[in-house]
C-alpha positions, 0 to 999 in steps of 0.5 A, spaced: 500 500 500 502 506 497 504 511 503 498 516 505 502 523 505 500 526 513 496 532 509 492 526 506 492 522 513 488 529 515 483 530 510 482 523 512 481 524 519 477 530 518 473 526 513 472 521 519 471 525 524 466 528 520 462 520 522 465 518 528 462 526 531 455 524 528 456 516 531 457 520 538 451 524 537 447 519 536 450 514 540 448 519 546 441 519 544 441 511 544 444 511 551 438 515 554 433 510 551 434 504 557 434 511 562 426 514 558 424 507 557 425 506 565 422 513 566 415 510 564 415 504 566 417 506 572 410 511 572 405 505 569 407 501 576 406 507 580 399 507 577 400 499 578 402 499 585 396 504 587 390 500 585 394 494 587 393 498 595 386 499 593 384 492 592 388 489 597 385 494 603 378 491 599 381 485 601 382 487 608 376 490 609 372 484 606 376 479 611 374 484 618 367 485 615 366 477 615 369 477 622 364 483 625 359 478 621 360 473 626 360 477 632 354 480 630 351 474 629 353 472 636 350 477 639 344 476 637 344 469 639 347 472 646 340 476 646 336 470 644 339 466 649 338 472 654 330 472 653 329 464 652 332 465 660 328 469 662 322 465 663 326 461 666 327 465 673 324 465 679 327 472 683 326 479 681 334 480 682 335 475 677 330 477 672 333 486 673 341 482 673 338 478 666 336 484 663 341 488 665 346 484 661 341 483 655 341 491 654 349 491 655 350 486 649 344 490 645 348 497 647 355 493 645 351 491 639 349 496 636 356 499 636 357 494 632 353 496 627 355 502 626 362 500 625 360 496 620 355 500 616 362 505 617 365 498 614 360 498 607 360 505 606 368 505 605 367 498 602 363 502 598 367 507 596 374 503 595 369 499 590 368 505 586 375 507 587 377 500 584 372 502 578 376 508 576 383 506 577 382 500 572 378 504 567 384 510 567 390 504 568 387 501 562 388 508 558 395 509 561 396 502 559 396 504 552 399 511 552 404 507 556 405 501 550 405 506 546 411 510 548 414 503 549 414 502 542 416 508 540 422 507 544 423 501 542 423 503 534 427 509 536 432 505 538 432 501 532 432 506 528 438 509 532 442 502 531 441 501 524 443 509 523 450 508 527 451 501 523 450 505 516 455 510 519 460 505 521 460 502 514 463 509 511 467 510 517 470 503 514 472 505 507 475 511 510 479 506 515 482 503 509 487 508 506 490 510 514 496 507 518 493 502 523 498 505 528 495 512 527 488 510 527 489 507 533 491 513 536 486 517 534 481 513 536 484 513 543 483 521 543 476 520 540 474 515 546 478 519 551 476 527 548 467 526 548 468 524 540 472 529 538 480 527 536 481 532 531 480 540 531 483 545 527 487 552 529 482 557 530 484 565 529 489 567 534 493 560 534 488 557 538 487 550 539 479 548 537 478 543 542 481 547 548 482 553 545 489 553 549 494 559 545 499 554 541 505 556 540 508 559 534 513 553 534 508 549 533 504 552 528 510 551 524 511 543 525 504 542 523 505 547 516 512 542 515 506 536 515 512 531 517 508 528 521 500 529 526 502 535 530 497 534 537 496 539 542 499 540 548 494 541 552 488 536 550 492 531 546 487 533 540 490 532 533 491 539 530 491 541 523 491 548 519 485 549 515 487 554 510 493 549 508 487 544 506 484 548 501 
Protein backbone atom coordinates (compact mmCIF):
# COMPACT_ATOMS: atom_id res chain seq x y z
CA UNK A 1 0.00 0.00 0.00
CA UNK A 2 1.23 3.34 -1.30
CA UNK A 3 2.42 5.88 1.59
CA UNK A 4 -0.58 8.32 2.76
CA UNK A 5 1.15 11.95 2.85
CA UNK A 6 0.42 13.41 6.57
CA UNK A 7 -1.63 16.02 4.91
CA UNK A 8 -3.53 13.49 3.42
CA UNK A 9 -3.60 11.30 6.92
CA UNK A 10 -5.54 14.70 7.84
CA UNK A 11 -8.05 15.29 5.36
CA UNK A 12 -8.89 11.67 6.05
CA UNK A 13 -9.12 12.18 9.78
CA UNK A 14 -11.12 15.02 9.22
CA UNK A 15 -13.31 13.30 6.68
CA UNK A 16 -13.72 10.63 9.53
CA UNK A 17 -14.34 12.87 12.30
CA UNK A 18 -16.91 14.10 10.37
CA UNK A 19 -18.78 10.40 11.23
CA UNK A 20 -17.35 9.44 14.10
CA UNK A 21 -19.00 13.14 15.67
CA UNK A 22 -22.36 12.06 14.37
CA UNK A 23 -21.99 8.42 15.70
CA UNK A 24 -21.33 10.44 19.24
CA UNK A 25 -24.04 12.48 18.84
CA UNK A 26 -26.44 9.58 18.04
CA UNK A 27 -24.65 7.34 20.49
CA UNK A 28 -25.75 9.59 23.38
CA UNK A 29 -29.30 9.87 22.01
CA UNK A 30 -29.23 5.99 22.26
CA UNK A 31 -27.81 5.74 25.68
CA UNK A 32 -30.74 7.91 27.04
CA UNK A 33 -33.17 5.24 25.65
CA UNK A 34 -32.79 2.46 28.75
CA UNK A 35 -32.88 5.93 31.24
CA UNK A 36 -36.65 7.21 29.04
CA UNK A 37 -37.51 3.63 28.63
CA UNK A 38 -37.17 3.09 32.86
CA UNK A 39 -38.59 6.52 33.48
CA UNK A 40 -42.20 5.29 32.43
CA UNK A 41 -42.02 2.03 33.44
CA UNK A 42 -41.40 3.46 36.29
CA UNK A 43 -44.64 5.88 36.13
CA UNK A 44 -47.09 2.92 34.81
CA UNK A 45 -46.07 0.76 38.08
CA UNK A 46 -46.69 3.76 40.34
CA UNK A 47 -50.23 3.76 38.81
CA UNK A 48 -49.98 -0.05 39.33
CA UNK A 49 -48.92 -0.12 42.55
CA UNK A 50 -51.51 2.50 43.85
CA UNK A 51 -54.57 0.03 42.63
CA UNK A 52 -52.92 -2.58 43.87
CA UNK A 53 -53.16 -0.76 47.68
CA UNK A 54 -56.66 -0.12 46.88
CA UNK A 55 -57.53 -3.81 46.28
CA UNK A 56 -55.51 -5.03 48.99
CA UNK A 57 -57.27 -2.64 51.54
CA UNK A 58 -60.52 -4.16 49.92
CA UNK A 59 -59.45 -7.47 50.83
CA UNK A 60 -58.86 -6.39 54.47
CA UNK A 61 -61.83 -4.88 54.79
CA UNK A 62 -63.80 -7.91 53.34
CA UNK A 63 -61.98 -10.21 55.97
CA UNK A 64 -62.56 -7.60 59.07
CA UNK A 65 -66.47 -7.30 57.73
CA UNK A 66 -66.56 -11.07 57.82
CA UNK A 67 -65.18 -11.10 61.13
CA UNK A 68 -67.66 -8.33 62.51
CA UNK A 69 -70.42 -10.56 60.79
CA UNK A 70 -69.71 -13.41 63.05
CA UNK A 71 -69.50 -11.05 66.12
CA UNK A 72 -72.93 -9.67 65.18
CA UNK A 73 -74.47 -12.57 64.80
CA UNK A 74 -73.20 -13.94 68.22
CA UNK A 75 -74.56 -11.14 69.84
CA UNK A 76 -78.00 -11.86 68.87
CA UNK A 77 -77.58 -15.18 69.51
CA UNK A 78 -76.12 -13.61 73.39
CA UNK A 79 -79.78 -11.73 73.11
CA UNK A 80 -81.94 -14.55 72.15
CA UNK A 81 -80.39 -16.70 74.69
CA UNK A 82 -80.74 -13.92 77.44
CA UNK A 83 -84.55 -13.59 76.65
CA UNK A 84 -85.27 -17.65 76.41
CA UNK A 85 -83.67 -17.30 80.36
CA UNK A 86 -85.93 -15.05 81.14
CA UNK A 87 -88.82 -17.18 81.54
CA UNK A 88 -86.72 -19.37 83.38
CA UNK A 89 -86.10 -17.10 86.72
CA UNK A 90 -87.96 -17.04 89.51
CA UNK A 91 -86.46 -13.90 91.61
CA UNK A 92 -86.98 -10.09 90.66
CA UNK A 93 -82.96 -9.64 91.19
CA UNK A 94 -82.25 -12.37 88.89
CA UNK A 95 -84.77 -11.05 86.03
CA UNK A 96 -83.28 -6.98 86.64
CA UNK A 97 -79.32 -8.60 86.56
CA UNK A 98 -80.60 -10.72 83.24
CA UNK A 99 -81.95 -7.63 81.57
CA UNK A 100 -79.38 -5.55 82.82
CA UNK A 101 -76.59 -7.95 80.53
CA UNK A 102 -79.03 -8.20 77.51
CA UNK A 103 -79.31 -4.34 77.49
CA UNK A 104 -75.21 -4.30 77.86
CA UNK A 105 -74.90 -6.61 74.87
CA UNK A 106 -77.77 -4.85 72.65
CA UNK A 107 -75.59 -1.36 73.63
CA UNK A 108 -72.45 -3.12 72.56
CA UNK A 109 -74.22 -4.50 69.71
CA UNK A 110 -75.49 -1.52 68.44
CA UNK A 111 -71.53 -0.12 68.29
CA UNK A 112 -71.29 -2.69 66.44
CA UNK A 113 -73.43 -1.98 63.81
CA UNK A 114 -72.01 1.31 63.48
CA UNK A 115 -68.90 0.15 62.75
CA UNK A 116 -70.00 -1.93 60.33
CA UNK A 117 -72.07 0.50 58.19
CA UNK A 118 -68.89 2.63 58.60
CA UNK A 119 -67.00 -0.58 57.00
CA UNK A 120 -69.57 -0.61 53.88
CA UNK A 121 -69.70 2.81 53.26
CA UNK A 122 -65.65 2.78 52.87
CA UNK A 123 -66.07 -0.61 51.25
CA UNK A 124 -68.45 1.04 49.15
CA UNK A 125 -66.24 3.77 48.25
CA UNK A 126 -62.95 1.89 47.56
CA UNK A 127 -65.22 -0.25 45.05
CA UNK A 128 -65.90 2.87 43.18
CA UNK A 129 -62.21 3.96 43.52
CA UNK A 130 -61.17 0.32 42.01
CA UNK A 131 -63.54 1.02 39.30
CA UNK A 132 -61.96 4.36 38.20
CA UNK A 133 -58.47 3.01 38.92
CA UNK A 134 -58.78 0.18 36.32
CA UNK A 135 -60.72 2.42 33.79
CA UNK A 136 -57.67 5.37 33.91
CA UNK A 137 -54.97 2.44 34.16
CA UNK A 138 -56.26 0.72 31.18
CA UNK A 139 -55.91 4.06 29.29
CA UNK A 140 -52.40 4.63 30.77
CA UNK A 141 -51.72 1.37 29.82
CA UNK A 142 -51.98 2.07 26.28
CA UNK A 143 -50.19 5.58 26.18
CA UNK A 144 -47.72 3.53 28.27
CA UNK A 145 -47.17 0.61 25.29
CA UNK A 146 -47.30 3.17 23.37
CA UNK A 147 -44.19 5.05 24.34
CA UNK A 148 -42.53 1.59 24.81
CA UNK A 149 -42.86 1.10 21.30
CA UNK A 150 -41.85 4.40 20.29
CA UNK A 151 -38.68 3.88 22.01
CA UNK A 152 -38.32 0.53 21.16
CA UNK A 153 -38.40 2.00 17.19
CA UNK A 154 -36.46 4.62 18.13
CA UNK A 155 -33.55 2.54 19.29
CA UNK A 156 -33.62 0.56 16.38
CA UNK A 157 -33.76 3.18 14.29
CA UNK A 158 -30.62 4.75 16.13
CA UNK A 159 -28.77 1.48 15.82
CA UNK A 160 -29.28 0.83 12.38
CA UNK A 161 -28.07 4.54 11.79
CA UNK A 162 -24.97 4.07 13.96
CA UNK A 163 -24.32 0.97 11.93
CA UNK A 164 -24.71 2.74 8.44
CA UNK A 165 -22.17 5.04 9.68
CA UNK A 166 -19.68 2.85 10.58
CA UNK A 167 -19.64 1.15 7.34
CA UNK A 168 -18.43 4.87 5.64
CA UNK A 169 -16.20 5.13 8.96
CA UNK A 170 -14.78 1.66 7.19
CA UNK A 171 -13.92 2.89 3.68
CA UNK A 172 -12.09 5.79 5.05
CA UNK A 173 -10.09 3.24 7.60
CA UNK A 174 -8.97 1.51 4.61
CA UNK A 175 -6.38 4.08 3.08
CA UNK A 176 -4.86 5.16 7.07
CA UNK A 177 -1.92 3.88 9.00
CA UNK A 178 -3.26 1.02 11.54
CA UNK A 179 -0.80 2.67 14.47
CA UNK A 180 -2.08 6.04 13.83
CA UNK A 181 -5.80 5.09 13.69
CA UNK A 182 -5.47 3.69 16.87
CA UNK A 183 -4.11 6.52 18.23
CA UNK A 184 -6.51 8.97 17.03
CA UNK A 185 -9.28 6.70 18.28
CA UNK A 186 -7.71 6.73 21.56
CA UNK A 187 -8.06 10.66 21.74
CA UNK A 188 -11.85 10.17 20.37
CA UNK A 189 -12.75 7.93 23.04
CA UNK A 190 -10.94 9.98 25.98
CA UNK A 191 -11.99 13.51 24.26
CA UNK A 192 -16.12 13.15 24.30
CA UNK A 193 -15.60 12.45 20.26
CA UNK A 194 -13.56 14.94 19.41
CA UNK A 195 -9.94 13.81 18.25
CA UNK A 196 -9.11 16.10 15.72
CA UNK A 197 -9.64 20.29 15.59
CA UNK A 198 -8.33 22.74 13.69
CA UNK A 199 -6.27 26.05 14.62
CA UNK A 200 -8.74 28.70 15.47
CA UNK A 201 -7.68 32.54 14.58
CA UNK A 202 -5.19 33.92 17.15
CA UNK A 203 -3.21 30.29 17.05
CA UNK A 204 -5.58 28.69 19.44
CA UNK A 205 -6.33 25.19 19.60
CA UNK A 206 -10.09 24.48 18.71
CA UNK A 207 -10.90 21.72 21.11
CA UNK A 208 -9.18 23.56 24.15
CA UNK A 209 -8.76 26.59 22.87
CA UNK A 210 -5.16 26.58 24.86
CA UNK A 211 -2.80 29.69 22.96
CA UNK A 212 -0.36 27.36 20.53
CA UNK A 213 2.94 28.35 20.17
CA UNK A 214 4.10 29.69 17.15
CA UNK A 215 6.68 26.99 17.18
CA UNK A 216 4.09 24.80 16.51
CA UNK A 217 2.06 26.16 14.06
CA UNK A 218 5.28 25.74 12.02
CA UNK A 219 5.62 21.99 12.88
CA UNK A 220 2.05 21.22 11.51
CA UNK A 221 2.96 23.61 8.34
CA UNK A 222 6.07 21.10 7.92
CA UNK A 223 3.38 18.15 7.54
CA UNK A 224 6.29 15.55 8.78
CA UNK A 225 4.01 14.50 11.00
CA UNK A 226 0.46 14.57 13.01
CA UNK A 227 1.27 17.54 15.33
CA UNK A 228 -1.07 17.27 18.86
CA UNK A 229 -1.86 19.77 21.47
CA UNK A 230 -0.01 20.20 24.10
CA UNK A 231 -2.88 20.85 26.17
CA UNK A 232 -5.85 18.26 25.40
CA UNK A 233 -3.64 15.95 23.19
CA UNK A 234 -6.04 16.68 20.21
CA UNK A 235 -4.72 16.23 16.60
CA UNK A 236 -4.40 19.97 15.41
CA UNK A 237 -4.10 20.96 11.98
CA UNK A 238 -4.26 24.27 9.90
CA UNK A 239 -7.40 24.99 7.54
CA UNK A 240 -6.08 27.01 5.40
CA UNK A 241 -3.34 24.76 4.30
CA UNK A 242 -6.43 22.26 3.43
CA UNK A 243 -7.89 24.21 0.79
Amino acid sequence: MPTVSVKDQIKKFIELQKIDSEIYKIKKDLDLQPKNLAEIEAEFEAKKSHLKALEQRFKQLQIERMGLDLELKEMDEQVARGNAQLMQLKTNKEYSAKITEIEGIKADKSVLEDKILAMMEEIETIQKQMAEEKEKLSADEQVFVEHKKRIETETQAIEQKIEELKKGRGAINAGLDANTLAQYERILGKKQGLAIVPVLKGNKCGGCYMNLTQQKANEIRAYKELIHCENCVRIIYLEEDLI
